[in-house]
N, C-alpha and C positions, 0 to 999 in steps of 0.2 A: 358433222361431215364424215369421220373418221367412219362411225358407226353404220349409216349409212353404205361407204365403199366397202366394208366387209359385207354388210348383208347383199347385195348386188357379184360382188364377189365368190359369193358362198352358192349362188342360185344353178351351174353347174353340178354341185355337192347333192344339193336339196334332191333334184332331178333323180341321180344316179340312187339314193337312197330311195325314197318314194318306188323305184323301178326296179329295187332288190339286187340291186348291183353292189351296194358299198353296206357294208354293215352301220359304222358310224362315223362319223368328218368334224374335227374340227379346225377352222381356220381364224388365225390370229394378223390381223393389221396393225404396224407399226410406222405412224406419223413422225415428220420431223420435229414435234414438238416434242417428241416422248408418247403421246398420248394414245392408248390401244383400244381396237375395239375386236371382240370375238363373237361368232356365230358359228353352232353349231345346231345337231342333231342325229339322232338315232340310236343305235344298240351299242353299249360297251361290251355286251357281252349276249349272245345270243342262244346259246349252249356251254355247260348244264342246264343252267338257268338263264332268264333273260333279265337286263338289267341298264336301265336307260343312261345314256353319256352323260354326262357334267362337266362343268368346268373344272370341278378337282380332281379330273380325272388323270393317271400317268398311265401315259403311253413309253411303249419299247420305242426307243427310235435309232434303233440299229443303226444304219452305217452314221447315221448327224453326231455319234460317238465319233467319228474320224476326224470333223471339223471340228463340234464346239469342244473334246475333250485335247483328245491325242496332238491335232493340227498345232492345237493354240498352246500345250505343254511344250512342244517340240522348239515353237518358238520364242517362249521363253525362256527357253534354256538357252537358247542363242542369244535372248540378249542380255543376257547373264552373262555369260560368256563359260558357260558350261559342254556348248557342243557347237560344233563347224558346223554349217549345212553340204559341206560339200566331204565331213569324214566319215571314208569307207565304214561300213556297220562293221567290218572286224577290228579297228581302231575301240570299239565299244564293247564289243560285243566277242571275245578273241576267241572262243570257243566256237565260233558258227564254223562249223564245216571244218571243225580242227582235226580230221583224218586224213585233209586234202589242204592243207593251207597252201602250197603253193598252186596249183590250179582251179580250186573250185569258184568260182563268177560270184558265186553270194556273198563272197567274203568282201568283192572289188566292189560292190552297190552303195550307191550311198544315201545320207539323210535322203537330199534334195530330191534325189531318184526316187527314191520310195513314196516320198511325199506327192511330187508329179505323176503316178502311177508308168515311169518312164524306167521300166525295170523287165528283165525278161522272165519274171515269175507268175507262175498261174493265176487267173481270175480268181478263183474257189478251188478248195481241196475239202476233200470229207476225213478230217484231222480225227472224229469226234468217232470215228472209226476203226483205229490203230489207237487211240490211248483216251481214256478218260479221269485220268490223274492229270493234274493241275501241270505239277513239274515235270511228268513223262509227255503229258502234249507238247511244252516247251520244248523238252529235248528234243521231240522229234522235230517242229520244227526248225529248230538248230541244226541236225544233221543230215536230215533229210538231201539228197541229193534233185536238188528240183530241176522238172524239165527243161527246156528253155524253152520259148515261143517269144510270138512279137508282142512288144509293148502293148500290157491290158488292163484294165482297172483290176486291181486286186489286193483281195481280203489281206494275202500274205505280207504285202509290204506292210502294210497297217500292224500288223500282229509284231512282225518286226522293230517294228517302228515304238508299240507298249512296251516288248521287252527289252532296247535301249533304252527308253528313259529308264524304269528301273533298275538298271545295272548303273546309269548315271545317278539318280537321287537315292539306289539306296531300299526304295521302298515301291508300294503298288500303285498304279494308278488311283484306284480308293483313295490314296493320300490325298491327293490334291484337290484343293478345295474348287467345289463349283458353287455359281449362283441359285441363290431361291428359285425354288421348283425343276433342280435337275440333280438325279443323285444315281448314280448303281444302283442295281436292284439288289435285295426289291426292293421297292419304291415306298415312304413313307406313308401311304395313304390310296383310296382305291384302284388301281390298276386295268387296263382293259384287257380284255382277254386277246388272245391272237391266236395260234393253231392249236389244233390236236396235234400233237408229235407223237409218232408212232413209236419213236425210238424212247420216249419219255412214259409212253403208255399213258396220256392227260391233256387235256386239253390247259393250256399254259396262259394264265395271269399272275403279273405280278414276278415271273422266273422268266431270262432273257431265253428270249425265243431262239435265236442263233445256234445251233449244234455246238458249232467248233468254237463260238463262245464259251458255252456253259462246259463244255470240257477242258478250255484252257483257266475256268475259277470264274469268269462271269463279269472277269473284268479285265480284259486283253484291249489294247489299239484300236479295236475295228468295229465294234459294237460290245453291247451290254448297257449303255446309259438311256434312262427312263426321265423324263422331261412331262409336268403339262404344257399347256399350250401357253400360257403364261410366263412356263419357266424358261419355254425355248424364246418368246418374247425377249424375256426382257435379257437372255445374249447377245441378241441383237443387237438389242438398244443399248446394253456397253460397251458392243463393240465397235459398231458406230458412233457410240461418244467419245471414244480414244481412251477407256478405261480398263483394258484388258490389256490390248497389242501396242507398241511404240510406233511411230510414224513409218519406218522402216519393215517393220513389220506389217502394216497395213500391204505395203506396196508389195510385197510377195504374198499375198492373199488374191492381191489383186491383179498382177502380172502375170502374164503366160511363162511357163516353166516348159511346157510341154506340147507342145498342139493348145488345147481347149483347156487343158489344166495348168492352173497355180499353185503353189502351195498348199495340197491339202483341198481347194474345191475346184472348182466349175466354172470356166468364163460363159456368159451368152452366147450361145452359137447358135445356127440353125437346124430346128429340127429338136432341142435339148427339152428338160423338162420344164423349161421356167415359162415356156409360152415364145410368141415373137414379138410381142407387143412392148416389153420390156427394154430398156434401154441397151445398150453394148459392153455400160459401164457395172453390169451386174455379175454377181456371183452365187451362186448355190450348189445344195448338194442335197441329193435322198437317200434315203433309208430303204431298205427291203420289205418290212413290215407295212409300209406306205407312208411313209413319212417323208417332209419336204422342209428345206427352208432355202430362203432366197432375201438379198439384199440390194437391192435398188441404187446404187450409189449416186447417182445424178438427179433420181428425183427425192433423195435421202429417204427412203421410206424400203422398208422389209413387209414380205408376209410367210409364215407359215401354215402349210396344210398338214394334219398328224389324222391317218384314217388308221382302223383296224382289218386292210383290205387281207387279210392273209386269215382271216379269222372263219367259218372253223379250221379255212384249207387255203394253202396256199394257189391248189389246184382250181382256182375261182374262175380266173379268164383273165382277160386285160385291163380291166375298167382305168385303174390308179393310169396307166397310161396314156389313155385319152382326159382322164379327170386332170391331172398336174397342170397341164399346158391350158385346158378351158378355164381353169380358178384364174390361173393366173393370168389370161388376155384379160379377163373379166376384173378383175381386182383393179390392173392396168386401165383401163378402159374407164373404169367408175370413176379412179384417179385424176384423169387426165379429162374429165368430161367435169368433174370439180376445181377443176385448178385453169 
């Protein structure tokens, strides 16, 4: 059955490939029994050379670093009891903006803030611009005087948010162990390609596609973690087993923090990536690169979409945008017409 509702699932993907829209898709269904089924096809790599997907293939999955890495450290350090969600980042971090400690706003932000993208720091900055040393990107993020604007999804809380924990444990995010099939790059085993970066002079496999990643070391808050589709699977499925997060912890993954945001993802909403067909009780989050994951909780079931849409150029079009939402009525729909 599983098997099945992914291939029916997958038949928007198939579409968009066949029609030169997506380079390559793969999607991974996760039952409440445990049991998964994956369907894909197309190019991992289409320039240099061309080179057909597979299952063992690792994908960039840029921002799903912010969930399955950074989200899920941050809270377990709380339930450790190593960090407040509610202490200011200069409690942590006592050098951010330390030419300005009594007026500068970044010092007053806190976990929770950053985690809810409920902060008044920029979407995106081109960091990778001003500094490509590991520790002088840091810096500048540290002192950087940022603009203000309204509450936005952004890269910056997350970057903030890797270099807390590190000043708390001590060590890089690299440290912390993740599940079978998700690791920093590079990736132990074939890699899909994803842009030409111009600033890189290469078309990039296997090195994290993000700028202001790879000039903060390639493994900051916000991206740099490479996953196959298996390996973002089976996060899922421990985290949905209760074998990652405590009970309490579930429920701020799952709780509005923000508007539409909890802890680190996505609640259902109208109009979002996960489709409408999906329950209320669901949460997700994407990647830049085209990557998706999303968790079901009422009909216990997850699925992930991991494309190479940015591949040779980011400058492609919209596809992944009409693609997210069709997977996933359609995953929904095959679901719910078996059950």
């Amino acid at each position: 059955m599983i098997d099945e509702i992914c291939r029916d699932g997958f038949a928007p993907a198939a579409r968009m490939i066949e029609n030169g829209r997506m380079p390559g898709v793969a999607l991974g269904v996760l039952g409440p029994d445990g049991g998964t089924a994956v369907a894909l096809d197309g190019m991992a790599a289409i320039v240099p050379e061309r080179e057909a997907l597979t299952r063992d293939h690792w994908f960039d999955l840029a921002s799903l670093t912010k969930v399955i890495a950074t989200t899920t450290i941050v809270l377990k350090l709380v339930e450790d009891g190593r960090l407040d969600l509610d202490a200011p980042l200069a409690s942590i971090i006592p050098d951010l903006r330390q030419y300005d400690v009594e007026h500068a706003g970044e010092r007053r932000l806190t976990i929770r803030q950053c985690l809810a993208h409920n902060t008044f720091l920029p979407a995106v900055f081109p960091i990778y611009t001003y500094a490509d040393d590991p520790l002088r990107a840091r810096a500048f993020v540290l002192q950087r005087e940022w603009a203000h604007g309204s509450p936005a999804y952004s890269d910056i809380n997350f970057i903030l948010l890797g270099i807390a924990i590190e000043r708390i444990t001590g060590a890089p995010l690299g440290d912390w162990p993740l599940g079978e099939g998700l690791s920093w790059g590079p990736p132990p085993g074939p890699a899909v390609a994803t842009e030409f970066c111009t600033w890189r002079g290469r078309v990039l496999k296997g090195e994290v596609h993000d700028e202001n990643a790879a000039a903060l070391g390639g493994m900051p808050g916000h991206a740099g973690l490479f996953g196959t589709v298996d390996g973002v699977l089976g996060f899922a499925r421990a985290l949905m087993a209760g074998e990652i997060l405590s009970p309490a912890s579930m429920d701020l993954i799952r709780r509005s923090q923000f508007h539409h945001r909890t802890c680190g993802w996505e609640m259902a909403y109208g109009g979002w990536s996960g489709g409408e067909a999906c329950s209320r009780r669901t949460i997700g989050h994407t990647g830049f690169t085209g990557t998706g994951l999303w968790i079901d909780f009422e009909r216990e079931m997850a699925w992930t979409l991991l494309t190479n849409r940015v591949h040779p150029t980011r400058h492609g079009g919209r596809a992944i945008y009409e693609l997210r939402p069709q997977v996933s009525d359609a995953v929904i729909a095959a679901w719910d017409a078996a059950h």
